[in-house]
GUPA-970332 format. One line per 5 residues: their letters; for each residue x, z, y of C-alpha. Coordinates in steps of 0.1 Angstrom, whole numbers. Layout:
<dodos>
a	X,Z,Y ~ ...;
</dodos>
This chain:
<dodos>
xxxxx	45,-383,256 ~ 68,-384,226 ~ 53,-362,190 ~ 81,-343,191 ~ 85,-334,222;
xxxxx	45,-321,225 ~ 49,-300,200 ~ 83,-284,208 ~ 75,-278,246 ~ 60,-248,240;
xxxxx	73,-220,213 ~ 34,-209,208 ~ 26,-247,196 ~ 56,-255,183 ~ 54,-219,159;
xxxxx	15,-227,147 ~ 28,-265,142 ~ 61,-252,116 ~ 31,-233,99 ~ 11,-260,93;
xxxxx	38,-285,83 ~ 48,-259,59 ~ 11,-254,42 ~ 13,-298,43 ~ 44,-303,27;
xxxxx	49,-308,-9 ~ 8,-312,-10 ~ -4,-337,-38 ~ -40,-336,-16 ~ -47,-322,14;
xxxxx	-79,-298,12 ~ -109,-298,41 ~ -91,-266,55 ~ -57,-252,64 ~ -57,-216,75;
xxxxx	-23,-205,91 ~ -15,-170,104 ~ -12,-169,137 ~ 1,-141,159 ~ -19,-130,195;
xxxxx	3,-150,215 ~ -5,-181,195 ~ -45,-178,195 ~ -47,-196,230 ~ -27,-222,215;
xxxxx	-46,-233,183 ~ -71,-258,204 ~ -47,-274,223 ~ -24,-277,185 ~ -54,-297,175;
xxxxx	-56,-322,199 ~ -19,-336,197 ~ -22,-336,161 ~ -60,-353,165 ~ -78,-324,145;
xxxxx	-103,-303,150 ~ -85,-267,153 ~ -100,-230,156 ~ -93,-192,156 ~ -107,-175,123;
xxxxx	-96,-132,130 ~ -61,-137,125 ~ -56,-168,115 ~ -53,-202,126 ~ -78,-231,109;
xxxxx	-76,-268,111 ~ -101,-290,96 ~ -90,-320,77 ~ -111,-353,75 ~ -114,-372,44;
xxxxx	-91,-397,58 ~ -62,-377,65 ~ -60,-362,35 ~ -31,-376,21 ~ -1,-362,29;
xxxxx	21,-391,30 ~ -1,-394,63 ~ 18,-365,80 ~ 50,-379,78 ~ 57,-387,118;
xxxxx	47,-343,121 ~ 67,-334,92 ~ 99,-356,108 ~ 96,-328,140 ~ 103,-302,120;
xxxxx	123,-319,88 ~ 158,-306,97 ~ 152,-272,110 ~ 132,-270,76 ~ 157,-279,54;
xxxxx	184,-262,69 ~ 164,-233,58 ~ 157,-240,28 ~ 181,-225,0 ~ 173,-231,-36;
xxxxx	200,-208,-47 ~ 188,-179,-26 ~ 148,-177,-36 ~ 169,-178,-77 ~ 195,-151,-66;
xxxxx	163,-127,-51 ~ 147,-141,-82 ~ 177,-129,-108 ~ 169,-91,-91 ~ 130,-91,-103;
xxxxx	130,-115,-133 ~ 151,-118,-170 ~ 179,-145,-165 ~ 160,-162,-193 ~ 129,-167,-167;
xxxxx	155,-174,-139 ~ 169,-205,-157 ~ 134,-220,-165 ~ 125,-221,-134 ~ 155,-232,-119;
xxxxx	146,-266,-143 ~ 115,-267,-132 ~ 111,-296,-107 ~ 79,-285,-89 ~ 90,-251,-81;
xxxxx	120,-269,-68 ~ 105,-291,-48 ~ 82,-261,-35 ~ 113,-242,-23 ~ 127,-270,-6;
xxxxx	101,-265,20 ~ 119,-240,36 ~ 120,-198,42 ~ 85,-195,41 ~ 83,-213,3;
xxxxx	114,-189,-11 ~ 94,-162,3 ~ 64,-170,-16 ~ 76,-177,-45 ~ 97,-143,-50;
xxxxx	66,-128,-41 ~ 47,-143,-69 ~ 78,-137,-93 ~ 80,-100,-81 ~ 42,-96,-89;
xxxxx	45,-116,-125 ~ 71,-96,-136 ~ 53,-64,-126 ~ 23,-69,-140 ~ 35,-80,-176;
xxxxx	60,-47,-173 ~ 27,-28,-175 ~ 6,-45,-203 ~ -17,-18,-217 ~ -30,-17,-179;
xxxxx	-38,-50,-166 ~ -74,-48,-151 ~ -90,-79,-144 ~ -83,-97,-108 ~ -92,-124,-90;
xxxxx	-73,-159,-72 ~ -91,-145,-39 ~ -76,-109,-45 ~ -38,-119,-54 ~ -39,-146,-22;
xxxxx	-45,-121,1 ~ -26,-90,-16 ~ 5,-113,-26 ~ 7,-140,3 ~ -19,-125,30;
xxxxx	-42,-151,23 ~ -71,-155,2 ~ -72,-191,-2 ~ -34,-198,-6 ~ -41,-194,-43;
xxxxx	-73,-209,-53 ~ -59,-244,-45 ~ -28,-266,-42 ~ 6,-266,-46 ~ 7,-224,-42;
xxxxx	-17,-227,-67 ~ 1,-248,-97 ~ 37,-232,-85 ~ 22,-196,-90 ~ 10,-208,-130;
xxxxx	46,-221,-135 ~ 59,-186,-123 ~ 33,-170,-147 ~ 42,-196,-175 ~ 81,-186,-174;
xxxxx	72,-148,-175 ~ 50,-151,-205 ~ 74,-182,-218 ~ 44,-207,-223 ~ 50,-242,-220;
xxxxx	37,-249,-184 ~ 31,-283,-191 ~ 2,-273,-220 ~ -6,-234,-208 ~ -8,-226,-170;
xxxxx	-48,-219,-174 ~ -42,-200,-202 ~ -14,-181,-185 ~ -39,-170,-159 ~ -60,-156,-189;
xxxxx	-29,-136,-201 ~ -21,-117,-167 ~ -62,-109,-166 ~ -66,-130,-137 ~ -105,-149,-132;
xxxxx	-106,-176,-109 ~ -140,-173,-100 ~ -158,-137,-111 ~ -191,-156,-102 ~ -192,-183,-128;
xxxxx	-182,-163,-155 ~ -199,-153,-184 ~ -201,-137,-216 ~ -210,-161,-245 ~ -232,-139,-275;
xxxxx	-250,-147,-309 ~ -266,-114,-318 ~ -299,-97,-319 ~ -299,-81,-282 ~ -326,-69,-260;
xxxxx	-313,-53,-227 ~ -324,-29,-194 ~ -313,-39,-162 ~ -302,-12,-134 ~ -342,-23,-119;
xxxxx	-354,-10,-150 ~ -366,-47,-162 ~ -362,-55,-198 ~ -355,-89,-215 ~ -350,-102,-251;
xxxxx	-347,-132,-245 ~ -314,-128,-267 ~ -326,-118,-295 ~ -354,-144,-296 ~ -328,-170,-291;
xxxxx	-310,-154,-322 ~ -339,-159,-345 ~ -339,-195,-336 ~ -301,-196,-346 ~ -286,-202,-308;
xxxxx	-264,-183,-289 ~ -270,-173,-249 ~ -249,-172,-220 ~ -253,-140,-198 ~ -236,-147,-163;
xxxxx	-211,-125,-149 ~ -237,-106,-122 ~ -262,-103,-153 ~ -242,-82,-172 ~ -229,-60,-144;
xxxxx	-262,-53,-138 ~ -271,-43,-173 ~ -278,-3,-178 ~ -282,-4,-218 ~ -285,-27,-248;
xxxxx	-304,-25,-276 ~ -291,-44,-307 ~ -307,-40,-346 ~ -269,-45,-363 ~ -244,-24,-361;
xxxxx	-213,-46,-364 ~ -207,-77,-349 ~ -170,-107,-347 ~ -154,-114,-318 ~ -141,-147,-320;
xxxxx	-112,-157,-297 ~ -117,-200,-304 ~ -149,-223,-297 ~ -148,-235,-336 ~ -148,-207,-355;
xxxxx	-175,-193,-334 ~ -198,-220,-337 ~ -192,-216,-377 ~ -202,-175,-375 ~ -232,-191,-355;
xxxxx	-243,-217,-383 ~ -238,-191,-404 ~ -262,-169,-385 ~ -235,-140,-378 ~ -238,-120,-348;
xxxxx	-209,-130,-329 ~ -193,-128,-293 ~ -174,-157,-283 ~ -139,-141,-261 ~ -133,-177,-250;
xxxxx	-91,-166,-255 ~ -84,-133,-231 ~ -120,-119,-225 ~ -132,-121,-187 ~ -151,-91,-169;
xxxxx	-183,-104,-185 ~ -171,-100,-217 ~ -155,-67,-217 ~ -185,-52,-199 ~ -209,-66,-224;
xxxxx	-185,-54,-252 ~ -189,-16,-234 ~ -225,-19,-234 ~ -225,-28,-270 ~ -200,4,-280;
xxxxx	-222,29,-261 ~ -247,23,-289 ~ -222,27,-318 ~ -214,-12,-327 ~ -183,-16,-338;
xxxxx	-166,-54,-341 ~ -140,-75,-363 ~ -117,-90,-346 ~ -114,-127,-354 ~ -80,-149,-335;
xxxxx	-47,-159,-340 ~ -21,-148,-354 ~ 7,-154,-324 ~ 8,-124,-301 ~ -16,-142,-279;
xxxxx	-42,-135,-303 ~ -30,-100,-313 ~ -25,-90,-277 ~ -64,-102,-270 ~ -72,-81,-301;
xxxxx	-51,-52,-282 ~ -77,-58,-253 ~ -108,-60,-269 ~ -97,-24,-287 ~ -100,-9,-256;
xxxxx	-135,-17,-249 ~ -151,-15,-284 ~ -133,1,-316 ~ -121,-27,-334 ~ -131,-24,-372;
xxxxx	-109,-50,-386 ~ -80,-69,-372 ~ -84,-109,-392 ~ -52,-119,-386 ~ -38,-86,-393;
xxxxx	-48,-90,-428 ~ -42,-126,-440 ~ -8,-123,-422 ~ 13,-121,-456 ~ -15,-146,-474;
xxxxx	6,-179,-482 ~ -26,-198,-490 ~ -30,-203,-454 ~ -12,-232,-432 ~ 10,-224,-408;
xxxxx	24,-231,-374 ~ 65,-230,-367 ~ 78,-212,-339 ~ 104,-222,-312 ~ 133,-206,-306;
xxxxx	117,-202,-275 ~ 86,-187,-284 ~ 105,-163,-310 ~ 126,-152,-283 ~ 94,-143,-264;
xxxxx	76,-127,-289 ~ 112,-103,-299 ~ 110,-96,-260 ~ 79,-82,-264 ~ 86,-62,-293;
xxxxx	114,-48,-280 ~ 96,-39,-249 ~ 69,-23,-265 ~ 78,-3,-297 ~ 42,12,-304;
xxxxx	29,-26,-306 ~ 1,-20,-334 ~ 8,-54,-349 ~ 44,-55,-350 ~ 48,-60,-389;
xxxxx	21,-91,-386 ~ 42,-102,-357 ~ 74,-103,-374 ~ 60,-122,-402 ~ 45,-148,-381;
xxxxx	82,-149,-367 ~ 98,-155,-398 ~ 70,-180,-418 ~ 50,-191,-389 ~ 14,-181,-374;
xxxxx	-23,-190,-389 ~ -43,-205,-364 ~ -76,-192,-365 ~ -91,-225,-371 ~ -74,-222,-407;
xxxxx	-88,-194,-412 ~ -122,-195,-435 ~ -146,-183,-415 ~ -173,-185,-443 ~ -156,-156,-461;
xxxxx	-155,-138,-429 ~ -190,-141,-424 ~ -196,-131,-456 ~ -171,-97,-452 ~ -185,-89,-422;
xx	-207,-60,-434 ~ -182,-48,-458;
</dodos>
């Protein structure tokens, strides 16, 4: 019996087969597991799916899952499938539709790069379900940066399933890099260079469970047990820092440190200076993760306070912003060398200046506005430029 003809006999196979070619197409690499919704009707149907398409199939609560061997991966193996439902899918598929829905939730400025974006228009070429998604994702970008002084932390698992019903659709694949492109126009990043860091600037973790909080400091601490380990602060007298995993510090019920004032540091080098130079220090790794804020809590329950070391772009000033709100922030760095001309600095893009005046204009009360501007109009000081020496040497000012 002909492909097509096995999997358009029936509505109930033909409807879990369009599901999975849409989840297929556009994939660079197929992963080990597609999970499809599937409706009541459809359940009896999934097995009987994955034997005319020579995979192992299943019902998983609501959804249909089909198993991918290693040597099917590639999608340019699904081709014959696709074909079935090729024309049905591109009849449906309207590029200038998901941007008009998009022009209602977006800034025309965020439109227009991603209507030049060539992966998100090869995403919405795969039909209805594709547009859907990726207004969805726009709708929730745009949201979510509309309401920057409350952005709690969230995971990929958490925004599959509250954004697309599905908790895997963005962990992985093409969902995956087309959602950082969306977040990448919102911000106005490069999304060639930034869609990580993008993720980091809309507080989203892509694995709560392999994230840490990076510290140099003299720090003993009390778990919720009521076990006690100093490891830390041995580990500081021998001039290294410690990584405290995610579930560690969530589980912490006080700290004890012997200084009362500490630097965050939002880059890898300058920390590592502040740690030669036997500084305690708190490595943000850019935005801070859960670990970091909660350890950053802990540390202002006791009455430390912290200087702020970063950039000077409003990446680094918005992290500053962050890192305010869980510890009182003694000094701002880039706040004060912002005027200094004995500092290098790095131009801005029309594009990036029309970002950052966006912002401003968007948020009036921005406590580094003036340091903003100035970074608009001579360029921003990487914190790498900065002299970390001297800072270390301020630090208890």
């Amino acid at each position: 019996m002909r492909l097509d003809t096995e999997l358009c006999g029936d509505r109930r196979i033909r409807g879990l087969a369009r599901k999975l070619v849409r989840r297929i197409a556009g994939e660079w690499l197929l992963p080990s597991e597609i999970e499809v919704p599937a409706t009541p009707e459809e359940w009896e149907a999934i097995a009987e799916v994955g034997r005319i398409l020579g995979v192992a199939a299943y019902q998983k609560g609501r959804k249909a899952v089909f198993r991918i061997p290693p040597e099917r991966r590639d999608p340019a193996g699904w081709e014959k499938v696709c074909a079935v439902f090729a024309k049905k899918e591109v009849a449906s598929d309207s590029g200038e539709e998901a941007f008009r829905r998009a022009s209602l939730v977006a800034d025309a400025d965020v439109v227009e790069t991603l209507k030049s974006d060539a992966t998100v228009v090869r995403f919405l070429r795969r039909g209805k379900g594709a547009v859907h998604d990726f207004v969805r994702m726009l709708e929730w970008a745009a949201r979510r940066i509309s309401n920057d002084a409350n952005m709690p932390l969230v995971t990929l698992s958490q925004l599959g399933a509250d954004i697309l019903g599905d908790s895997k659709s963005l962990r992985t694949g093409t969902r995956r890099v087309v959602f950082e492109r969306v977040l990448c126009a919102v911000t106005g990043m490069d999304a060639d260079e930034c869609g990580r860091e993008a993720s980091a600037r809309f507080g989203i973790e892509e694995n709560p469970f392999t994230s840490f909080a990076t510290v140099f400091a003299p720090l003993s601490f009390t778990l919720d047990t009521g076990e006690s380990f100093a490891y830390p602060a041995e580990m500081f007298r021998l001039g290294l820092a410690v990584q405290l995993p995610r579930q560690t510090v969530m589980r912490i019920r006080n700290v004890r440190l012997d200084v009362r004032q500490i630097v965050t540091s939002e880059n890898a080098a300058p920390f590592e200076t502040l740690v030669r130079e036997k500084v305690p220090c708190l490595y943000t790794e850019g935005y801070p993760n859960s670990a970091v804020i909660r350890l950053l809590e802990l540390f202002a329950e006791q009455g430390v306070t912290v200087d702020h070391a970063g950039d000077g772009d409003l990446d680094g000033f918005i992290i500053a912003d962050r890192i305010s709100k869980a510890i009182t922030v003694r000094r701002v760095i880039a706040d004060e060398l912002a005027a200094d001309e004995a500092f290098p600095r790095r131009p801005v893009s029309p594009q990036t200046h029309s970002r950052w005046d966006a912002y401003l204009a968007t948020h009036p009360d921005f406590v580094h506005a003036f340091s903003l501007r100035i970074a608009m109009e001579r360029g921003w000081i990487e914190q790498e430029n900065m002299d970390m020496n001297v800072l270390a040497g301020r630090s208890e000012d």
